[in-house]
C-alpha positions as CSV (number, residue, x, y, z in Angstrom):
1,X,0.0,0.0,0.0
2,X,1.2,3.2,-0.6
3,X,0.7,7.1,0.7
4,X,1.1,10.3,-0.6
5,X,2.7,12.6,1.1
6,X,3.7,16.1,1.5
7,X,7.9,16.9,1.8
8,X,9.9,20.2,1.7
9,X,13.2,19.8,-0.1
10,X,15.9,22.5,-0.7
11,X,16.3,23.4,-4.0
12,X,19.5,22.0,-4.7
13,X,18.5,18.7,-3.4
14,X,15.5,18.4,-5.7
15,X,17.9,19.6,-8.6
16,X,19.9,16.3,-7.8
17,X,16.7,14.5,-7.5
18,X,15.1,15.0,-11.1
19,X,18.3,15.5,-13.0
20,X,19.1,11.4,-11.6
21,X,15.1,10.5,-11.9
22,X,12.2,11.2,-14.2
23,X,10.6,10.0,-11.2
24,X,10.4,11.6,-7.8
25,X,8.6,9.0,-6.1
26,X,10.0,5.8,-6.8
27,X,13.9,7.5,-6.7
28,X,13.0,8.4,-3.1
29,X,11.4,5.4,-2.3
30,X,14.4,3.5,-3.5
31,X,17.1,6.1,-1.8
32,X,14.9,5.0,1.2
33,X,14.6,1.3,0.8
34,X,18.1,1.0,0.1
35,X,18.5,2.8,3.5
36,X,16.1,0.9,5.7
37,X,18.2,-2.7,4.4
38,X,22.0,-0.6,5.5
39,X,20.0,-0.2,9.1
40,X,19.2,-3.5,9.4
41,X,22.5,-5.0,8.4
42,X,24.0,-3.0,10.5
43,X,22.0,-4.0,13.5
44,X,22.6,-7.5,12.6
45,X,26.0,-6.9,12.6
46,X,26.0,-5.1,15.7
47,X,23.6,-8.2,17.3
48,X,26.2,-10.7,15.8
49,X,28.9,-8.4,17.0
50,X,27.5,-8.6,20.8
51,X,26.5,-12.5,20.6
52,X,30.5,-12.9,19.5
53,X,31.7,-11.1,22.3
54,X,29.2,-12.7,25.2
55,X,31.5,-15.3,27.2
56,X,28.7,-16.6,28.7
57,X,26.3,-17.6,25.6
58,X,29.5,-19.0,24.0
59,X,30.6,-21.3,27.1
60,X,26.8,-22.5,26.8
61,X,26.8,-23.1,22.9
62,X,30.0,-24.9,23.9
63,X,28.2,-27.2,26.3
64,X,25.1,-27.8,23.9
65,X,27.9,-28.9,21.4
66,X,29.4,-31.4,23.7
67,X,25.9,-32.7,24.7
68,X,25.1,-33.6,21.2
69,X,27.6,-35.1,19.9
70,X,27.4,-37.2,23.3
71,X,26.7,-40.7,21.4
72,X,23.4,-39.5,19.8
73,X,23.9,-41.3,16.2
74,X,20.9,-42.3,14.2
């Protein structure tokens, strides 16, 4: 679904926008998309970052590891 909206740009900015896109809209809205995805890699990062770094999650993935290789063969 989509929604129109109202936005103030600066001249200069909407210079660079129509001299790159016949269309406004979907240059924006892919300027934007592109945006939201760099966010949420970088939180993943960040969250795989932290998960890396946490002693104590690692000493239990250890344990789990141990525990199933611990003679459970089909």
């Amino acid at each position: 679904m989509s929604k129109k909206v109202s936005i103030t740009l600066d001249d200069e900015i909407l210079t660079f926008v129509d001299n790159l896109s016949s269309n406004r809209s979907s240059f924006i809205n892919e300027l934007l998309r592109q945006e939201k995805q760099r966010l949420f890699m970088k939180e993943l990062e960040d969250a795989y970052t932290e998960q890396a770094n946490d002693l104590e999650l690692l000493g239990e993935i250890a344990i789990w590891d141990i525990t199933i290789g611990d003679g459970l063969y089909a």
